[in-house]
BALOBA-1460 file (C-alpha; in Angstrom, 3 decimals):
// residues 269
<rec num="1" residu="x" x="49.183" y="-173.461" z="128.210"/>
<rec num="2" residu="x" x="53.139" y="-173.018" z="128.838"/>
<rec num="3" residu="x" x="54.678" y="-169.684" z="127.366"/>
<rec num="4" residu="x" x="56.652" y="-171.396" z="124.507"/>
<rec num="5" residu="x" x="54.102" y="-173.490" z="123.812"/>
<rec num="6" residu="x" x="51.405" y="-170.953" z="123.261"/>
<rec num="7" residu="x" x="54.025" y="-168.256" z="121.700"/>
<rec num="8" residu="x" x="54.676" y="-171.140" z="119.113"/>
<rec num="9" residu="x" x="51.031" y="-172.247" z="118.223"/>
<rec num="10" residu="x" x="50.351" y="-168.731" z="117.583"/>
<rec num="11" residu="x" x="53.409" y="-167.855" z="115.163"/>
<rec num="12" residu="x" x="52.435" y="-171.552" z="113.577"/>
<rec num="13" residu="x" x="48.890" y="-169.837" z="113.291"/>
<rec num="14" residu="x" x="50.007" y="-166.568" z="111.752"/>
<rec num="15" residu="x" x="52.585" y="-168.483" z="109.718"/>
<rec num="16" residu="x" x="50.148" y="-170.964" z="107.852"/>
<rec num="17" residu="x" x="47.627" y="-167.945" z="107.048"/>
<rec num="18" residu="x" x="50.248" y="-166.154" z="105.934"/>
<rec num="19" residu="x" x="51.823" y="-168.617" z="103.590"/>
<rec num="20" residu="x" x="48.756" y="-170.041" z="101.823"/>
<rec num="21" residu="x" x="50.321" y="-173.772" z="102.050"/>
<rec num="22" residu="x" x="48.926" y="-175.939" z="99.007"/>
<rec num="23" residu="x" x="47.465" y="-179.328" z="100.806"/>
<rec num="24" residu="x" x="46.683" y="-182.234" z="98.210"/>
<rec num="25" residu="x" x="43.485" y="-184.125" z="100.127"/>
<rec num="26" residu="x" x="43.205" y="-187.196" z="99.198"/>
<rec num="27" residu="x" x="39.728" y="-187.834" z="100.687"/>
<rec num="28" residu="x" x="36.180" y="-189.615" z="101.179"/>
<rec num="29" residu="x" x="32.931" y="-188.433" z="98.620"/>
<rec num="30" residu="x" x="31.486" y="-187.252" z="101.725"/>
<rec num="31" residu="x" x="33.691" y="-185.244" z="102.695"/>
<rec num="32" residu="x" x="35.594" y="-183.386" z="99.851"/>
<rec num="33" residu="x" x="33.315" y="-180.585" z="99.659"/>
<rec num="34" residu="x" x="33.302" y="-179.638" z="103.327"/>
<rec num="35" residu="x" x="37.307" y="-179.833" z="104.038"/>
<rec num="36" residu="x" x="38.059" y="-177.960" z="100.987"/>
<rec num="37" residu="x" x="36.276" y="-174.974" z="102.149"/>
<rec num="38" residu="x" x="36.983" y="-175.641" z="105.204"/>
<rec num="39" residu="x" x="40.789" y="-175.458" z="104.106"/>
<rec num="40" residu="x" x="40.019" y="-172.188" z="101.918"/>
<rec num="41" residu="x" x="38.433" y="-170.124" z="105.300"/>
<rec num="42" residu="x" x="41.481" y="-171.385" z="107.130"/>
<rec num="43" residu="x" x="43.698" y="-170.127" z="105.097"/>
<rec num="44" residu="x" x="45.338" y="-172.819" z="102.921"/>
<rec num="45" residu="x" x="44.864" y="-174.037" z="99.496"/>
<rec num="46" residu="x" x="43.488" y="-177.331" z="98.956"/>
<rec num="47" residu="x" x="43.213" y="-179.639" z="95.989"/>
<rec num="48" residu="x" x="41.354" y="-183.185" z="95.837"/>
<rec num="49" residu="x" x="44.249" y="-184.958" z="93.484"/>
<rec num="50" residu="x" x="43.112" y="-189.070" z="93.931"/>
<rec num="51" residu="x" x="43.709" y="-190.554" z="90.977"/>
<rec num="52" residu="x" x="47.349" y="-192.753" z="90.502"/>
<rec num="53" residu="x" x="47.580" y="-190.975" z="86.736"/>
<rec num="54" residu="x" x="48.400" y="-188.021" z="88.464"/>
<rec num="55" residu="x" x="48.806" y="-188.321" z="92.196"/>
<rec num="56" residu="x" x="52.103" y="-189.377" z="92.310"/>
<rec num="57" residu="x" x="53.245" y="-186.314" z="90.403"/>
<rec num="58" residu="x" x="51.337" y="-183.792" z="92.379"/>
<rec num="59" residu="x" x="52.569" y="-184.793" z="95.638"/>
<rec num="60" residu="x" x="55.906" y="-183.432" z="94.768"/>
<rec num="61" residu="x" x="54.088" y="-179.848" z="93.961"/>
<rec num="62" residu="x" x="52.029" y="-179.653" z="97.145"/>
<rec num="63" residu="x" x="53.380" y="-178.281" z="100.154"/>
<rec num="64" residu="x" x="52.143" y="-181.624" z="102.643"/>
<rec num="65" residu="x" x="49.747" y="-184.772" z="101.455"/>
<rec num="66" residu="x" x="46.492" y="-185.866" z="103.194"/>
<rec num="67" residu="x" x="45.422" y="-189.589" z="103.326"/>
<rec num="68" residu="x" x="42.140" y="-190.231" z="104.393"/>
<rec num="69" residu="x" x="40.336" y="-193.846" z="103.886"/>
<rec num="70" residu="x" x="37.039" y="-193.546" z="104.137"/>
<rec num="71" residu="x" x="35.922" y="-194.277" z="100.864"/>
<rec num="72" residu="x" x="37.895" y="-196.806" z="99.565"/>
<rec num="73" residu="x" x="38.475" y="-198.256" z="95.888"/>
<rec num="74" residu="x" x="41.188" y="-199.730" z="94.515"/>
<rec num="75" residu="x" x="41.227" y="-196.877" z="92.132"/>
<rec num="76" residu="x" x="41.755" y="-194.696" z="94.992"/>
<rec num="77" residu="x" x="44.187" y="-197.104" z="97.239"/>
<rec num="78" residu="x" x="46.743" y="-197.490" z="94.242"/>
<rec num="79" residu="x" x="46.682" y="-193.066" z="94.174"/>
<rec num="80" residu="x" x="47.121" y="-192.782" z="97.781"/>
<rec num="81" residu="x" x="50.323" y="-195.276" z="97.526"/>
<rec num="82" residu="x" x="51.514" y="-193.475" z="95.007"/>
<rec num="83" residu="x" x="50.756" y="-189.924" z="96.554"/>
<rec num="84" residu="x" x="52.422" y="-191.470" z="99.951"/>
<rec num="85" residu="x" x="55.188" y="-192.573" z="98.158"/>
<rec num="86" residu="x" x="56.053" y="-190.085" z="96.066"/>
<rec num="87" residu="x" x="55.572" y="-187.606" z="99.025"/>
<rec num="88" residu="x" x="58.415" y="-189.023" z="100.932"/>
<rec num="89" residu="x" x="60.602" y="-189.452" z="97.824"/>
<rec num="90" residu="x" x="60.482" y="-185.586" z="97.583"/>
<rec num="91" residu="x" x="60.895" y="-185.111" z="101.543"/>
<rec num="92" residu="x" x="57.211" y="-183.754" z="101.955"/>
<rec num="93" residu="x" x="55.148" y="-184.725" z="104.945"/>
<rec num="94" residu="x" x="52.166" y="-186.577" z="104.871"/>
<rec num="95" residu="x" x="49.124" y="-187.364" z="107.553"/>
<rec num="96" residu="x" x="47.235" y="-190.849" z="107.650"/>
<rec num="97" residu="x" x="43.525" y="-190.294" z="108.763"/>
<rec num="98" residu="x" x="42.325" y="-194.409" z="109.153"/>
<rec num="99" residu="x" x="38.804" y="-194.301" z="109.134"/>
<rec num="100" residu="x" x="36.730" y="-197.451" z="110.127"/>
<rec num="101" residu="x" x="40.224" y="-199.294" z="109.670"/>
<rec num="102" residu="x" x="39.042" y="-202.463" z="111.492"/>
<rec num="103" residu="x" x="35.322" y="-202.406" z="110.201"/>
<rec num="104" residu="x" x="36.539" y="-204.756" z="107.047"/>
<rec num="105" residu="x" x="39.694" y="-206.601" z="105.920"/>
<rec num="106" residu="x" x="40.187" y="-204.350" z="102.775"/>
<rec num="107" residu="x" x="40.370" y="-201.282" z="105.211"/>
<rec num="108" residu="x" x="42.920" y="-203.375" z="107.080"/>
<rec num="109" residu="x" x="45.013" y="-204.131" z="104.944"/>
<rec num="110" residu="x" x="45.059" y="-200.915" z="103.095"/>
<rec num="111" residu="x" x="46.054" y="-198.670" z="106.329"/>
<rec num="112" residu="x" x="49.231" y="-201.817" z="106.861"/>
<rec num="113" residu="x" x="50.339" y="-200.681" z="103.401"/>
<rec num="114" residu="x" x="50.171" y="-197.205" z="104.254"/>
<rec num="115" residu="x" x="51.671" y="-197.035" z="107.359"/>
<rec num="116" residu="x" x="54.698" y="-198.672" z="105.570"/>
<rec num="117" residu="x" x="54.989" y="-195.489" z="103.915"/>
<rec num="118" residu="x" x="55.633" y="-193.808" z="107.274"/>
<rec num="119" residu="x" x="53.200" y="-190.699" z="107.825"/>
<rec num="120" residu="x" x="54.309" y="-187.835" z="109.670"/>
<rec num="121" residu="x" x="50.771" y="-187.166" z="111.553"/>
<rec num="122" residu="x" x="48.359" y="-189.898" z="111.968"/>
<rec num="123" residu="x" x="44.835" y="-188.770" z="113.643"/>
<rec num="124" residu="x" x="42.092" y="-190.732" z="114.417"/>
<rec num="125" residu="x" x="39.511" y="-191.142" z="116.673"/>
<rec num="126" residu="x" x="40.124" y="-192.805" z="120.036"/>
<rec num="127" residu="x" x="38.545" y="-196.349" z="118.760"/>
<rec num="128" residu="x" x="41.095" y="-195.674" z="115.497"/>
<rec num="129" residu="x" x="44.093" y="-195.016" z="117.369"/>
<rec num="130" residu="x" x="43.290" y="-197.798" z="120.249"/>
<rec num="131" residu="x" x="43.091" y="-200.700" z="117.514"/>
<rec num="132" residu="x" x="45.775" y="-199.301" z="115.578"/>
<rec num="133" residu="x" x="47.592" y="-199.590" z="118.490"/>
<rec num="134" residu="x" x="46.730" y="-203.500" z="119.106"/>
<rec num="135" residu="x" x="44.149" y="-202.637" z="121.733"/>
<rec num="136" residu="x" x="40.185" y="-203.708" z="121.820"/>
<rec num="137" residu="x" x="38.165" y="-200.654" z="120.798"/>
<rec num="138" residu="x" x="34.871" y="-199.686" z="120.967"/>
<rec num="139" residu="x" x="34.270" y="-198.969" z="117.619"/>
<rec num="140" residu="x" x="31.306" y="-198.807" z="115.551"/>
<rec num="141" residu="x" x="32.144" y="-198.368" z="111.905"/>
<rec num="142" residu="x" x="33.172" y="-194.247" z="112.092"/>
<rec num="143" residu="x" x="31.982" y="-193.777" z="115.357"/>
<rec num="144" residu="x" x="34.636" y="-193.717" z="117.902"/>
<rec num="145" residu="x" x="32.910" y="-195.668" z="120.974"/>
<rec num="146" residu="x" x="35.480" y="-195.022" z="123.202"/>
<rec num="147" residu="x" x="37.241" y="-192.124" z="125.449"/>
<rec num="148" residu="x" x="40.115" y="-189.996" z="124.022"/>
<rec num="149" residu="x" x="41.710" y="-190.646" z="128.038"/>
<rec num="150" residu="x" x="41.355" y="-194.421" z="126.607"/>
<rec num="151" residu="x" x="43.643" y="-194.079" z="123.866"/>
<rec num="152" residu="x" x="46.325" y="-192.513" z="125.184"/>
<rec num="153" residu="x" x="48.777" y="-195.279" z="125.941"/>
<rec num="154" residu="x" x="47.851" y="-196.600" z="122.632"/>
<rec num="155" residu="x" x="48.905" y="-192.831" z="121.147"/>
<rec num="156" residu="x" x="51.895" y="-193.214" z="122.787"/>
<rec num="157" residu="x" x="52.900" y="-196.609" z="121.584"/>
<rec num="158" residu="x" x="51.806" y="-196.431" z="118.023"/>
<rec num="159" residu="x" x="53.341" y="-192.903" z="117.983"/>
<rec num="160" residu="x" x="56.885" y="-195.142" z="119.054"/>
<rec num="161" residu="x" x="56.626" y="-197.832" z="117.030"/>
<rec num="162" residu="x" x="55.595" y="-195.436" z="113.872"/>
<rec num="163" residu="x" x="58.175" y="-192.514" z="114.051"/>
<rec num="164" residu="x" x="55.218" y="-190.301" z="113.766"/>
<rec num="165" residu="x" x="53.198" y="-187.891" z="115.541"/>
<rec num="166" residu="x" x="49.692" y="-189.475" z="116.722"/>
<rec num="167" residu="x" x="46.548" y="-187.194" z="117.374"/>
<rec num="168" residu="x" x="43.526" y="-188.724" z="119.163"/>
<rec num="169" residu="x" x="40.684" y="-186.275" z="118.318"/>
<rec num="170" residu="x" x="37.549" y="-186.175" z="120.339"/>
<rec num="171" residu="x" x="35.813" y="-184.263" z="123.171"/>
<rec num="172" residu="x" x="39.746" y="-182.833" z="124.207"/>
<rec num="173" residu="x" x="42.200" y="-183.972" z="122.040"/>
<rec num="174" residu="x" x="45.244" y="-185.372" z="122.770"/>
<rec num="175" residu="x" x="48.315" y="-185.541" z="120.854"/>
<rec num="176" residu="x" x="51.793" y="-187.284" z="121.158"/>
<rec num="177" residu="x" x="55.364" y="-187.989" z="119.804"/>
<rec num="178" residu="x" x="55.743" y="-190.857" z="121.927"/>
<rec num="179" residu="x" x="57.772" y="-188.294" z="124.740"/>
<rec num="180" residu="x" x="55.570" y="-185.618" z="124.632"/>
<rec num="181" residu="x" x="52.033" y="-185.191" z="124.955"/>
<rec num="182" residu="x" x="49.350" y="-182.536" z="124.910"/>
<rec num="183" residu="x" x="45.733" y="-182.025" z="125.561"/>
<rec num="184" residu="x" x="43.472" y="-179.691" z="123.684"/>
<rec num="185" residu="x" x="40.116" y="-178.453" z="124.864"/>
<rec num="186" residu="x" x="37.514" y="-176.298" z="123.482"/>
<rec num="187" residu="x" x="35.582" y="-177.336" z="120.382"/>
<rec num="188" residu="x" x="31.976" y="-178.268" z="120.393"/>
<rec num="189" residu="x" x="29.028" y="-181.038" z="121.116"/>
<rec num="190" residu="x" x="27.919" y="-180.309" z="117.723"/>
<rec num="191" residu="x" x="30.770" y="-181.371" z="116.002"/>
<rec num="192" residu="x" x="30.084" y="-184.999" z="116.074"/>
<rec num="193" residu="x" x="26.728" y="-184.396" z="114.583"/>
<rec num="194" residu="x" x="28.350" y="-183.278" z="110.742"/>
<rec num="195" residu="x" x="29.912" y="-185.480" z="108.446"/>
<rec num="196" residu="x" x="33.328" y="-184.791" z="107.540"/>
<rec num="197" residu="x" x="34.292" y="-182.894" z="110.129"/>
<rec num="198" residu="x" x="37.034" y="-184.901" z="111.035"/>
<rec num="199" residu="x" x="37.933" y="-185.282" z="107.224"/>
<rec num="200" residu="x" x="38.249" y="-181.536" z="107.228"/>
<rec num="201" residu="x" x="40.405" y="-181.480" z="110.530"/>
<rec num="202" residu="x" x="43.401" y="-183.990" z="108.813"/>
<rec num="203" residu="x" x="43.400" y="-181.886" z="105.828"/>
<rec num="204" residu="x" x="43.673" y="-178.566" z="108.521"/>
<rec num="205" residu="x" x="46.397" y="-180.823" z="109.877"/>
<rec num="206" residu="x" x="48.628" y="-180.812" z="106.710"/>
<rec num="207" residu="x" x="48.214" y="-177.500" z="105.925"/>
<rec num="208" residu="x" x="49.766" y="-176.718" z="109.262"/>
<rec num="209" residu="x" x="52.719" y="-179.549" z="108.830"/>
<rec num="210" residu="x" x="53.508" y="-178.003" z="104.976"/>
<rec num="211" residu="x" x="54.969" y="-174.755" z="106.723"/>
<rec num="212" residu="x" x="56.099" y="-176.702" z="109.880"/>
<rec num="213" residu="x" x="57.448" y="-180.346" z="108.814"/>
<rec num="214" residu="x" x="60.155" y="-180.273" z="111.281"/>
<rec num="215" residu="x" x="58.002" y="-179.197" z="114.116"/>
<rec num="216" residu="x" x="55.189" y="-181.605" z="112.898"/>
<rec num="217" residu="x" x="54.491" y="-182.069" z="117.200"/>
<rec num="218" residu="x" x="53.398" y="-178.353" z="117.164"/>
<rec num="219" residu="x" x="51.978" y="-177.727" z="113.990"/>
<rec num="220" residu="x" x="49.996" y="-180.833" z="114.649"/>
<rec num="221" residu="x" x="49.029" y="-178.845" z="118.180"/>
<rec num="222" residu="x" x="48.425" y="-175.700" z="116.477"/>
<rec num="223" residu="x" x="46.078" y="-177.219" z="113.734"/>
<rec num="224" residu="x" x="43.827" y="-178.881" z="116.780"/>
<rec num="225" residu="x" x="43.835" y="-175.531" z="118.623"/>
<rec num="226" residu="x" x="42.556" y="-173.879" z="115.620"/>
<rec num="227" residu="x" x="39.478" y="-176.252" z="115.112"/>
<rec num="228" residu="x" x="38.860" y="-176.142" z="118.919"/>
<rec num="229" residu="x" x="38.768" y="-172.226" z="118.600"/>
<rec num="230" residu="x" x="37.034" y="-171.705" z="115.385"/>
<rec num="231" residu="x" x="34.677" y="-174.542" z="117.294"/>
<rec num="232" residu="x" x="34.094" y="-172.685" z="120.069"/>
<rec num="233" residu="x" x="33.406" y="-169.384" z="118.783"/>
<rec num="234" residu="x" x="30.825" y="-171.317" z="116.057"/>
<rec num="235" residu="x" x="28.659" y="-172.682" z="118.960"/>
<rec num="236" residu="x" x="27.722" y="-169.298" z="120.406"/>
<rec num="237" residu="x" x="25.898" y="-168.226" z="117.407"/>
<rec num="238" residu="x" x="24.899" y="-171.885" z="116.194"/>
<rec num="239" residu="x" x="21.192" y="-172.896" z="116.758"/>
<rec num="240" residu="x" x="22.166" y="-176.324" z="115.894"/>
<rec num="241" residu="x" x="24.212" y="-178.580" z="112.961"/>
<rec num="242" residu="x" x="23.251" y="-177.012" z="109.687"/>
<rec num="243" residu="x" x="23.763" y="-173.258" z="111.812"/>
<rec num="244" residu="x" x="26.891" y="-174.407" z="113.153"/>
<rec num="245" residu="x" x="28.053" y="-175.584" z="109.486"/>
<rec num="246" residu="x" x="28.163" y="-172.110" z="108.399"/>
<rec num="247" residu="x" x="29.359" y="-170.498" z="111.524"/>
<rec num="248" residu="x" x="32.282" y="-172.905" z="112.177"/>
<rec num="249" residu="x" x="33.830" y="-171.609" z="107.995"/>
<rec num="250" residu="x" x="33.303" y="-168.501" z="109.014"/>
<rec num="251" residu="x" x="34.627" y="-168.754" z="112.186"/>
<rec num="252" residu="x" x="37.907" y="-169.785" z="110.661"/>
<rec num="253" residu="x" x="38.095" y="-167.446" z="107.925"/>
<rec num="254" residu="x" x="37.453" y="-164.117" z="111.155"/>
<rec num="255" residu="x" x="39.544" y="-165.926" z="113.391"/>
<rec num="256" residu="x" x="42.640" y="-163.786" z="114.191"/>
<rec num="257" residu="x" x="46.032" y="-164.442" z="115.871"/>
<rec num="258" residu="x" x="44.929" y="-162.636" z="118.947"/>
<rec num="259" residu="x" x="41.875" y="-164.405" z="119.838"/>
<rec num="260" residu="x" x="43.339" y="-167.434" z="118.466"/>
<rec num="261" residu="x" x="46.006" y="-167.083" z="121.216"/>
<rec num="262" residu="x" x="43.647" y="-165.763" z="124.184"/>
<rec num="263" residu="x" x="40.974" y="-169.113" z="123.325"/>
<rec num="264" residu="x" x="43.763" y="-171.834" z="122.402"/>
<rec num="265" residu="x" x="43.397" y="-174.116" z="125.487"/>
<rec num="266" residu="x" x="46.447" y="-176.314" z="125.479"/>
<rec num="267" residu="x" x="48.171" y="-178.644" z="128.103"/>
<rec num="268" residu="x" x="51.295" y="-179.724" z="127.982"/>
<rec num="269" residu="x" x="51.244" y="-183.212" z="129.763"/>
């Protein structure tokens, strides 16, 4: 990892733990539970504000806005338009997580309307970001059935066309303005096997934008480096996905800005 690249992940690090950013999720059943403690043993603040009576409103209170699709009703589109909306109206930043975007016309459709709204961090998996980008995935449903090395032109374009910063999440992650790109290592084979994880790695993502928003490239870097760490470290003492559950929120909540900076495995492309 370069010098200032690494120096800056790690002040990002110390930053958002420090600050205590407040991160509305708007997010899937499945996954509420998991990325709100998640968020908590990170070190941010999360709350799961959906509905359009409200959502609107409390995007101007939170410090960044999370979007992620997985379980959608129309209920829940018309608060994430509103959320999105509202979010830019008051200069906050927001991240678009497009799950299963292509499994169904609905999903479809909803992610065009969203992107309209222009999200500062969109992460997917590598089938996500290769169809969002107007390629043929791999997909199947959630299940990314493709390469992150696959995706990365796609990154790259959609991260052009969209103003926004795309990260491709998956054995090393890769993320992109459209100029630059990284890649970030580390993590875990286990990962894959518990639902929500990558629900509870967007809503990481905007609690590391809220203190950053105008270095959303490496707060979206220093978010990814954290999971890969916290990852890491949870694998060692992890005797398999329910283990690993427990060890990966606690691995967060231990983690400290030294070891986060020794273990961060970053490459600047």
């Amino acid at each position: 990892m370069t010098t200032d690249l690494s120096q800056t992940t790690t002040d990002l690090y110390e930053r958002m733990r420090a600050t205590n950013p407040l991160v509305q999720c708007i997010t899937n059943y499945v996954a509420m539970n998991y990325a709100a403690n998640v968020l908590l043993a990170a070190g941010a603040s999360p709350a799961m504000v959906h509905t359009p009576e409200e959502s609107g409103e409390f995007a101007t209170i939170a410090g960044a806005l999370t979007v992620n699709i997985g379980t959608l009703s129309p209920n829940w589109v018309e608060g994430m338009i509103a959320a999105a909306k509202s979010a830019n109206t008051a200069g906050k930043p927001w991240v678009l997580d497009p799950v299963a975007h292509f499994a169904t016309g609905y999903r479809q459709g909803t992610t065009t309307e969203l992107l309209k709204l222009n999200p500062t961090v969109i992460r997917g998996n590598a089938s996500e970001i290769i169809a969002l980008g107007g390629g043929q995935s791999a997909g199947q449903g959630v299940d990314s059935g493709d390469p992150v090395e696959q995706a990365e032109d796609a990154a790259r374009t959609l991260a052009t066309a969209q103003k926004a910063i795309v990260a491709v999440t998956g054995e090393v992650d890769f993320v992109t303005d459209g100029t630059r790109s990284v890649r970030i290592a580390g993590g875990s084979d286990l990962m894959p096997k518990i639902t929500a994880m990558g629900c509870a790695l967007t809503a990481l993502t905007g609690a590391y934008v809220a203190i950053a928003p105008d270095q959303a490239f490496e707060a979206t870097v220093a978010a990814l480096a954290n999971f890969a760490v916290a990852g890491e470290i949870a694998a060692k003492s992890a005797n398999g996905p329910a283990s690993f559950m427990t060890a990966f929120v606690d691995g967060l909540y231990t983690l400290d800005a030294k070891t986060f900076n020794a273990n961060a495995r970053i490459t600047a492309q």
